[in-house]
C-alpha positions as CSV (number, residue, x, y, z in Angstrom):
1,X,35.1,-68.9,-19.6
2,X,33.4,-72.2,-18.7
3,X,30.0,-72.2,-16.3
4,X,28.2,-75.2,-14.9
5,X,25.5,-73.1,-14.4
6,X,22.8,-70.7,-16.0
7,X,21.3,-67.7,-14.8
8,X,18.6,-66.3,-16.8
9,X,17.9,-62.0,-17.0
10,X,14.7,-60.6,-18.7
11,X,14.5,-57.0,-19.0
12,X,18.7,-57.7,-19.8
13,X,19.0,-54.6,-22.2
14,X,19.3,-51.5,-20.0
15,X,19.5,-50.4,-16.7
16,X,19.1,-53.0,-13.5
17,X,19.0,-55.8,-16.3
18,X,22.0,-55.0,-17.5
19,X,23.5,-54.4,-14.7
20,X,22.5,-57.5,-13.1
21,X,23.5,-59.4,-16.0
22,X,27.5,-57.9,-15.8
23,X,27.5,-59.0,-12.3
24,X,26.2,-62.9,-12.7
25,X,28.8,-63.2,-15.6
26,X,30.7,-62.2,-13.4
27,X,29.9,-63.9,-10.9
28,X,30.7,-67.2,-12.9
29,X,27.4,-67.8,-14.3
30,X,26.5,-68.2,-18.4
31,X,23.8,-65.7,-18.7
32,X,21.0,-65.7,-20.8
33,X,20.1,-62.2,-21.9
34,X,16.5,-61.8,-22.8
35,X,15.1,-58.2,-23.5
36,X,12.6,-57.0,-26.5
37,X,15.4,-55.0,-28.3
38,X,18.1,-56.6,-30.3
39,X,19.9,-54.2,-31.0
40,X,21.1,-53.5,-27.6
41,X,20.7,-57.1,-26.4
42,X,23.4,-58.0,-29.0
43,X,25.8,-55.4,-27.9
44,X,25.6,-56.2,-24.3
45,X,26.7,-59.8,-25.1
46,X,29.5,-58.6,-27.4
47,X,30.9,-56.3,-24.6
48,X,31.0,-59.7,-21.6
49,X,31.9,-62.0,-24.7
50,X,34.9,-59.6,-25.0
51,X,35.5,-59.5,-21.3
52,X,35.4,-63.1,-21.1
53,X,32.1,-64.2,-19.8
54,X,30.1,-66.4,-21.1
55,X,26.8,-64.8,-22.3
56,X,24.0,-65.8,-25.0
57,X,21.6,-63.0,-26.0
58,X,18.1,-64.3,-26.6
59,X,15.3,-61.5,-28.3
60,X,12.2,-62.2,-25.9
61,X,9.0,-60.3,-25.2
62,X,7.9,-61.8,-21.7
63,X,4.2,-61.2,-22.7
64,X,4.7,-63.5,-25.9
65,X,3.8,-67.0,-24.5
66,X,4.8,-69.0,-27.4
67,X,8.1,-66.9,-28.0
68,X,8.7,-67.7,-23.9
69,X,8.2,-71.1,-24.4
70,X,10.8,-71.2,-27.6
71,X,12.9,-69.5,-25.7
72,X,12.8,-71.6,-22.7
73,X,13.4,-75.3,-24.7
74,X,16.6,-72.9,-26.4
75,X,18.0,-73.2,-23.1
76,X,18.6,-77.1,-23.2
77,X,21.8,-76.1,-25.3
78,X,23.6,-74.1,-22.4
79,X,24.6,-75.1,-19.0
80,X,21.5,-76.2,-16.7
81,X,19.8,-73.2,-15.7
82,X,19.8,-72.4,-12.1
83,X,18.9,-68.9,-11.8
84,X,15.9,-66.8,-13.0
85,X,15.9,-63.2,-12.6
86,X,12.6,-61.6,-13.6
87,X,13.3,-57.9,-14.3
88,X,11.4,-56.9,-17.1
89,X,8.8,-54.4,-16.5
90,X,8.4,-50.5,-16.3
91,X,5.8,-47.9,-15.4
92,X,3.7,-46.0,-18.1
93,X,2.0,-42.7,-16.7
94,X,1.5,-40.7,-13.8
95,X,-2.7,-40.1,-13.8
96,X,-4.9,-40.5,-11.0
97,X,-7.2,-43.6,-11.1
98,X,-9.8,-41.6,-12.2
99,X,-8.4,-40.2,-15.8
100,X,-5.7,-43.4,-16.0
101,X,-6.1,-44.7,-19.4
102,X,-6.9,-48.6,-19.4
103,X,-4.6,-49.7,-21.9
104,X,-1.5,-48.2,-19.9
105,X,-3.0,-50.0,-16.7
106,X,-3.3,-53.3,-19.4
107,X,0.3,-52.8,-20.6
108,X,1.9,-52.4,-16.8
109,X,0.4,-55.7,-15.8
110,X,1.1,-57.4,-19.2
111,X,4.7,-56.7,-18.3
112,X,4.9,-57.0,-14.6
113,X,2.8,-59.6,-13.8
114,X,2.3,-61.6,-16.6
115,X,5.7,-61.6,-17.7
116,X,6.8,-62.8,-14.8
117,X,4.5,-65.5,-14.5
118,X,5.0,-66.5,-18.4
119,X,9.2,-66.8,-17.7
120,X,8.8,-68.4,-14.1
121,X,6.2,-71.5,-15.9
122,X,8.3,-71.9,-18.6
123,X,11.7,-72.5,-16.6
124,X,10.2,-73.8,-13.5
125,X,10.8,-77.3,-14.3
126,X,15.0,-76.9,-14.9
127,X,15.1,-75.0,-12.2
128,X,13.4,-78.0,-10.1
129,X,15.5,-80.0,-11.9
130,X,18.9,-78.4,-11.3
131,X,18.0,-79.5,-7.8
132,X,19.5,-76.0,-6.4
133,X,17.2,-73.2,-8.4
134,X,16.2,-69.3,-7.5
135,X,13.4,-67.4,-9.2
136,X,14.6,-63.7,-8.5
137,X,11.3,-61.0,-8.9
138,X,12.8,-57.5,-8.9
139,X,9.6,-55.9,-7.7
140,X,9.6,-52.3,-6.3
141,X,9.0,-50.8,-3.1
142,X,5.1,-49.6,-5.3
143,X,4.5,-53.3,-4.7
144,X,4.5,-52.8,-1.0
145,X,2.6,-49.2,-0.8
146,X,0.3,-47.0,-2.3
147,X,1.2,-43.7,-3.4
148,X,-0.4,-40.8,-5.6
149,X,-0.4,-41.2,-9.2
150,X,1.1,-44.1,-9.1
151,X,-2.1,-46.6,-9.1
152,X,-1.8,-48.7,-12.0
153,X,2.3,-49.5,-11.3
154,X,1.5,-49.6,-8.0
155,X,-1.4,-52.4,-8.8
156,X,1.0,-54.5,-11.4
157,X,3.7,-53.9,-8.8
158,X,1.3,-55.8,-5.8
159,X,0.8,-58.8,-8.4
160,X,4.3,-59.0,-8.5
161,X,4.6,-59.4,-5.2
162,X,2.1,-61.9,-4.8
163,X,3.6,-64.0,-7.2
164,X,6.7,-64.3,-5.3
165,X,4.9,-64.8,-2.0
166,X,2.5,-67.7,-3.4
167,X,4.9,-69.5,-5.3
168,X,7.4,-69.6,-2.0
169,X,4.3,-71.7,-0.6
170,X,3.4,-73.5,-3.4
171,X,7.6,-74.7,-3.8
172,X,8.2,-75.5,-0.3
173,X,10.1,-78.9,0.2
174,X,11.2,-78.9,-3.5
175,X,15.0,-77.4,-4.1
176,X,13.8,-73.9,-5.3
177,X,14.3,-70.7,-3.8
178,X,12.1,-67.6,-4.2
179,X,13.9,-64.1,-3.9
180,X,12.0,-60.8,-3.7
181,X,14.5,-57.1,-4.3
182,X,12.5,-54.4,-3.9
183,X,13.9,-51.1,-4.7
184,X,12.9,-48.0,-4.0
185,X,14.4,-45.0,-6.1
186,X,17.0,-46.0,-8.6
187,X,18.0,-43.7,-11.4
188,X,18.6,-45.3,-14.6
189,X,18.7,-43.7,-17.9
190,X,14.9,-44.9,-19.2
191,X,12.8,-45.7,-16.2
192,X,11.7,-42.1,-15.6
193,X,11.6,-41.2,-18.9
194,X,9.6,-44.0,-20.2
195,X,6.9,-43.0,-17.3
196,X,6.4,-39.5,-18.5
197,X,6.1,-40.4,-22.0
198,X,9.4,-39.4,-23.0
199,X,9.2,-35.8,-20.8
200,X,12.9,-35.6,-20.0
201,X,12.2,-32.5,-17.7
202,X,10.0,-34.0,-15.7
203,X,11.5,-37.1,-15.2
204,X,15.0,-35.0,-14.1
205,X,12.4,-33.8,-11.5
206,X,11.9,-36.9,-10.0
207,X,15.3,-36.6,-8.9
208,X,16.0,-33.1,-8.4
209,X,17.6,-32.1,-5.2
210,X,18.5,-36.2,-4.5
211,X,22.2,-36.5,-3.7
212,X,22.4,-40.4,-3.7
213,X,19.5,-42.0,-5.6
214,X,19.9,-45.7,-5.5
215,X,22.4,-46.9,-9.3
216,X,21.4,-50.0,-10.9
217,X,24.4,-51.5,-10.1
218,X,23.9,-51.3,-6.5
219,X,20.7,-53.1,-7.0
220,X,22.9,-55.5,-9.5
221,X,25.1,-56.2,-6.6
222,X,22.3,-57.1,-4.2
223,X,20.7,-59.5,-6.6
224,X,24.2,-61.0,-6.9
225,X,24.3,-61.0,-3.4
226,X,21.8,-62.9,-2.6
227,X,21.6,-65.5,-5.6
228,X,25.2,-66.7,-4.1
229,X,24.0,-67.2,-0.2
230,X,24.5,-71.0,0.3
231,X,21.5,-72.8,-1.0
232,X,19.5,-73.1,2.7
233,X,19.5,-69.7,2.9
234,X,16.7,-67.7,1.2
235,X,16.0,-63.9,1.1
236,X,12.2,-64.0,1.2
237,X,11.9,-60.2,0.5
238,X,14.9,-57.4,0.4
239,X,13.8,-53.9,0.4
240,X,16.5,-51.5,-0.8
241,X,16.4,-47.7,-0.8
242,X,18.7,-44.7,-0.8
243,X,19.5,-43.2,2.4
244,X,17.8,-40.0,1.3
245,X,14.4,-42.0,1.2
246,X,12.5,-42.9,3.6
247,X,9.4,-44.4,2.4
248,X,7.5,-43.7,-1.2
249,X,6.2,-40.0,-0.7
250,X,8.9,-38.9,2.2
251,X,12.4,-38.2,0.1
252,X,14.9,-35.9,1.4
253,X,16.0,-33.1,-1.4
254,X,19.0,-30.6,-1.1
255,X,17.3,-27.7,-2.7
């Protein structure tokens, strides 16, 4: 399949990542999948390849600044890249500010925050250039409140957020849109379990009694959603949660 344009996925091994990635290929965009594992990475493309999209898997960890910027000038060989979706990122731990450990607080902004920022420098400039770009940050609804336990995410989540609201006023008048999906509960096979350090019983809890948690495909098909709105039309900040949950801490459960 032949595409005119590029849309670029970090994070593009598993869950929303993935997910998103299916739906821009299918969507008619060559995507660039970036994630840290190559395995995976490598499979993913194999499956669109074989479904015939046009994919190009690209082994990237966002907090590298040299390997972002190698992996940016790779891009000069594909079609001009018009779309950035910054997903990469995840939540280590669940301990209250005063026995979090520093180097999991270190490691979620790493990730969240300066990943972001490392991806959206390096491409900035062909997305300006394509003269019709989006920078897609798949934040969370932790970027928008506090909750228990939840104090370091919830901090690298807020920088994430900031970075989409600053850089939509540092880019006005130029031909770039900034995009802001904020989910709330999504159950994918490694978020949850990465937080609790591998736990699976724990992270089941999180959504015990839950009849509907958010997929990542239904977050897939937002970001597809609203990469394709006509090019005046920007989605400054999409918050998307389950029916069943009403804000952070109030979730109904069917127990």
């Amino acid at each position: 399949m032949t595409s005119s344009r590029t849309a670029v996925v970090t994070g593009a091994s598993s869950g929303i990542g993935a997910a998103s990635a299916r739906r821009l290929a299918e969507a008619g965009f060559h995507v660039a999948l970036a994630a840290r594992r190559t395995e995976r990475l490598e499979a993913l493309a194999k499956e669109l390849t074989a479904e015939g999209r046009s994919v190009s898997a690209h082994p990237l960890d966002v907090t590298d600044r040299a390997a972002v910027d190698a992996f940016a000038a790779s891009l000069d060989a594909h079609p001009p890249v018009h779309v950035l979706v910054n997903n990469a990122g995840g939540a280590i731990g669940t301990e209250p500010v005063a026995a979090a450990d520093p180097a999991d607080w270190r490691r979620m902004y790493e990730v969240n925050v300066i990943g972001v920022l490392n991806v959206t420098q390096a491409l900035l400039p062909a997305l300006t250039a394509s003269g019709d770009g989006t920078v897609v940050v798949l934040s969370s609804t932790a970027g928008l409140a506090t909750y228990e336990g939840g104090g370091g995410y919830v901090a690298a989540k807020h920088g994430a957020h900031v970075i989409a609201e600053t850089l939509r006023l540092e880019l006005n008048g130029r031909p770039v849109r900034v995009i802001e999906i904020a989910p709330g509960m999504v159950r994918t096979d490694e978020f949850a379990l990465t937080r609790f350090r591998g736990d699976a019983e724990r992270a089941a809890a999180v959504y015990a009694g839950v009849a509907e948690p958010l997929t990542a495909e239904d977050v897939a098909d937002t970001v597809a959603w609203a990469v394709t709105r006509p090019s005046h039309v920007n989605v400054d900040l999409l918050v998307l949660r389950p029916r069943a949950q009403a804000s952070n801490t109030k979730v109904h459960r069917e127990l």
